[in-house]
N, C-alpha and C positions, 0 to 999 in steps of 0.2 A: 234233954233231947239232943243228940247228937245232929252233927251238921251235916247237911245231904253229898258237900265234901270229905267227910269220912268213909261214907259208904261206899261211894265212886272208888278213892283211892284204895278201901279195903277191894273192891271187886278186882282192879287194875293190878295191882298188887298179888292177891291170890291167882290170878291166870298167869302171871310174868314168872313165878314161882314153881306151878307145876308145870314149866316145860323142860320135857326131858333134856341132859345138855346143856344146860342154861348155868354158866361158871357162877360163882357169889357174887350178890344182889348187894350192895353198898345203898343201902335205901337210905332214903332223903331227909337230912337233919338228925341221921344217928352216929354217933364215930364210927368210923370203917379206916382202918390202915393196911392198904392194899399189901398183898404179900407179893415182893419183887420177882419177875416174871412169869404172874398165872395171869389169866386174863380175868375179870370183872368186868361186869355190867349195874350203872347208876340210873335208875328211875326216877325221873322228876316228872310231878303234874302238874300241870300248866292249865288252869280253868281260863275260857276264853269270853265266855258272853252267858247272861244269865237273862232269857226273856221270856212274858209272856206268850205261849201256845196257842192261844186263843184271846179274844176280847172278851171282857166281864169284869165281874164281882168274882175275885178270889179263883183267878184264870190257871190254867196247871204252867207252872213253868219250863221250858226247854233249857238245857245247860247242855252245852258247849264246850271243849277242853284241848287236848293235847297232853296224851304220855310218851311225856321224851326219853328215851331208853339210850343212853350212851353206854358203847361196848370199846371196853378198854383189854388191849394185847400188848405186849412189850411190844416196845418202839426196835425199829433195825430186822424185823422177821417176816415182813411183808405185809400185804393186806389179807391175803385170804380167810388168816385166822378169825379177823373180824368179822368180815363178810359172813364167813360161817354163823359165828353169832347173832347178825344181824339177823340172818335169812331165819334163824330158827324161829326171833320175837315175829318178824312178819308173817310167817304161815301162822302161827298161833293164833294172832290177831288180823286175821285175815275177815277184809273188808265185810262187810253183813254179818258180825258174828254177834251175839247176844250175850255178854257174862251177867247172870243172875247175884245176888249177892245179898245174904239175909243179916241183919246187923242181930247185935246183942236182947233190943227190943222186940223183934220180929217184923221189923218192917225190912221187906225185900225191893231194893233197886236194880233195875235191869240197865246195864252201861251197855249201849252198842254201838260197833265199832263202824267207824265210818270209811276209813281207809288207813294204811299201814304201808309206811314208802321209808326207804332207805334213803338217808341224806352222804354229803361229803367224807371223806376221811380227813385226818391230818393229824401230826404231831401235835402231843401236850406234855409238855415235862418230858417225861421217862417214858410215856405212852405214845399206840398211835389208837384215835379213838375215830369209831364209825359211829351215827346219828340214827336211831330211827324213831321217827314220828307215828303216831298213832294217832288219828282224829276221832274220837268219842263224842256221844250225846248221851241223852237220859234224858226222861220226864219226871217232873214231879209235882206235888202239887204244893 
């Protein structure tokens, strides 16, 4: 039985993926060696709280997250590029939105999006990188 973690990030994952626009995804814990001045974008999931929904015997549980989406542009070329970036994950993931997601088993989890906010820019290395956060839930039982 797969972890209700897999499904999340597969859902999170596949929605980051089909937005038009969206330069190469450096996903999380795989090698990626950026190619020197294209921009890229690193998705990390961040699980925040795992609790029961309700009181009982065997209660559905609520989970809580954050996909942190950093959007990397060469550093020296201003911010806009990024921005642009950013603005694309945030419409996608715009607040109330539902992504469905059916694993290999057939059990389908629904991740919805709780809000999608641009954070700071700033230099890292070679790069200048923009932040955006995505607040997710799901139920499960």
């Amino acid at each position: 039985m797969a972890s209700i973690y897999d499904s999340i990030r597969a859902a999170l994952e596949v929605k980051l993926t089909g937005i038009s626009g969206i330069p190469e995804i450096a996903y999380e814990n795989v090698n990626f060696s950026p190619t020197t001045g294209t921009p890229f974008v690193k998705p990390q999931m961040v699980p925040v709280a795992r609790r029961p929904a309700v009181r009982g015997v065997n209660p559905q549980k609520r989970y809580d997250g954050l996909l942190r989406v950093f959007c990397y542009v060469p550093e020296g070329v201003g911010p806009s590029t990024a921005d642009d970036i950013a603005d694309l994950v945030i419409e996608e993931f715009d607040a109330t939105t539902d992504i469905p997601f059916t694993n290999s088993s057939g059990d389908t989890v629904i991740v919805s999006v709780d809000y999608a906010e641009r954070n700071e820019g700033r230099p890292l290395d070679n790069w200048y990188q923009v932040v955006v956060d995505i607040g997710w839930y799901t139920y499960a039982t």
